[in-house]
VMD Tcl script that draws the C-alpha trace (Angstrom):
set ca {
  {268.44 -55.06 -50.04}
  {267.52 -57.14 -46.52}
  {265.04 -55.68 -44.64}
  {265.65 -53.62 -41.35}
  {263.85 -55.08 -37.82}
  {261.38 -52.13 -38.17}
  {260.54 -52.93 -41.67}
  {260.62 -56.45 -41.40}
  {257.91 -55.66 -38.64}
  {255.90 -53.34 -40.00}
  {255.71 -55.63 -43.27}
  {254.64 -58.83 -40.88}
  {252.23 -55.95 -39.33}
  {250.42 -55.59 -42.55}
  {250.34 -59.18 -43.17}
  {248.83 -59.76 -40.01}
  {246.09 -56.64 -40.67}
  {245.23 -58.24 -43.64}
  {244.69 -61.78 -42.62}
  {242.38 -60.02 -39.75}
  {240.49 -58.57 -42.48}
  {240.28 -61.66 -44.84}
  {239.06 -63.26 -41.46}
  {236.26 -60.49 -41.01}
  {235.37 -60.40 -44.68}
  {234.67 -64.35 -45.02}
  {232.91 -64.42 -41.99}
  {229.86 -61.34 -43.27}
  {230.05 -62.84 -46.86}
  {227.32 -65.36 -45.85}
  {225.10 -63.04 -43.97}
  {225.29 -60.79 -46.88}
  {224.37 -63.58 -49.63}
  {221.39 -64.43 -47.35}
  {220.60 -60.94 -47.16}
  {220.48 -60.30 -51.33}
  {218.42 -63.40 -51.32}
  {215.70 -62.43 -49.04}
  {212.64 -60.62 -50.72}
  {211.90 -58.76 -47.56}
  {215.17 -57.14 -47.90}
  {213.59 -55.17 -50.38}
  {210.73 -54.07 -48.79}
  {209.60 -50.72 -48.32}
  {209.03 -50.71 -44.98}
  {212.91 -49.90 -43.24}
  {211.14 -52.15 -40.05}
  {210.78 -54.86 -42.44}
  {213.89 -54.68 -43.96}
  {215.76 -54.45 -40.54}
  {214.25 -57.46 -39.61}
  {215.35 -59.34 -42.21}
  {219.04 -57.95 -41.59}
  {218.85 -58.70 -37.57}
  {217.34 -62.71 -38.60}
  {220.14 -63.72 -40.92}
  {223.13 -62.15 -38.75}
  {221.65 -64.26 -35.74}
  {221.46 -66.85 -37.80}
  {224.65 -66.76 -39.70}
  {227.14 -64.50 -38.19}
  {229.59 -65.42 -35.48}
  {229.12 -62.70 -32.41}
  {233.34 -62.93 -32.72}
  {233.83 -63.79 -36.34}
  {237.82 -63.60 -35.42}
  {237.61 -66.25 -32.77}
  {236.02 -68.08 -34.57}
  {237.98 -68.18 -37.62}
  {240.81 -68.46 -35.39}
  {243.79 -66.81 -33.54}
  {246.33 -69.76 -34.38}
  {245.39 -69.96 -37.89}
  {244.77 -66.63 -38.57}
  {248.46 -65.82 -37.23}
  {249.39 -69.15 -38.82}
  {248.51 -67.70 -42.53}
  {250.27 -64.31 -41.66}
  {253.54 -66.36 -41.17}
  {253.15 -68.22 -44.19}
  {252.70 -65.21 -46.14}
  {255.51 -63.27 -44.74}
  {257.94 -66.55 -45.81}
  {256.87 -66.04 -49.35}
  {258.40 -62.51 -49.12}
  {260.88 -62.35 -46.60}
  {265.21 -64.05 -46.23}
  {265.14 -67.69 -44.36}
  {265.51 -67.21 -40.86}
  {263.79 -63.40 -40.77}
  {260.52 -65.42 -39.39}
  {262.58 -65.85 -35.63}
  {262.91 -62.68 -35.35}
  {258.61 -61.64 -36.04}
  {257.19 -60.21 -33.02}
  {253.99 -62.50 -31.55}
  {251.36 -60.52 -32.68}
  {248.68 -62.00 -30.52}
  {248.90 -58.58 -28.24}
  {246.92 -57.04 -31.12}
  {243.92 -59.38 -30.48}
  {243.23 -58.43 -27.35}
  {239.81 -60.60 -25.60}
  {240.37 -63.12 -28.77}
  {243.08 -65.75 -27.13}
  {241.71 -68.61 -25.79}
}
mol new
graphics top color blue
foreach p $ca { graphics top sphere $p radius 0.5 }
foreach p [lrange $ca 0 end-1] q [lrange $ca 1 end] { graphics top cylinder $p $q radius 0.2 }
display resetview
């Protein structure tokens, strides 16, 4: 059975939630690794610890982890998705979901 415009849009939604969070998820896994590897990250001391957390996210982590994964290529992946799933020609009628990035267009 075809999809409806709501559906079809609320399906491209979720695509578009999830790339966000693929996004978000590959940009900490670094900082994390680091993190595990790092004796003081262990330590007793919560100060110690903290510090060891604050280094390798300054080190590692993107301040916009989106942005800099990318807006294009983030919605770019989405798209691709949503062909796997939806009828040829339902992609025209996708709403640009850039509005929900607000701050992250170029």
């Amino acid at each position: 059975m075809p999809l409806g415009y709501a559906e079809l849009e609320r399906f491209y939604e979720g695509l578009v939630t999830r790339a966000r969070a693929q996004g978000i998820t590959c940009a900490i896994t670094s900082g994390m690794l680091a993190v595990k590897r790092d004796a003081r990250s262990d330590a007793p001391q919560l100060p110690v610890q903290h510090a060891a957390r604050v280094e390798h996210a300054e080190r590692l982590l993107a301040q916009n982890p989106l942005r800099a994964y990318g807006l294009e290529r983030l919605m770019a992946e989405a798209r691709e998705q949503a062909a796997r799933f939806l009828p040829p020609g339902s992609l025209e009628w996708l709403p640009d979901a850039r509005g929900s990035f607000i701050g992250l267009a170029p």
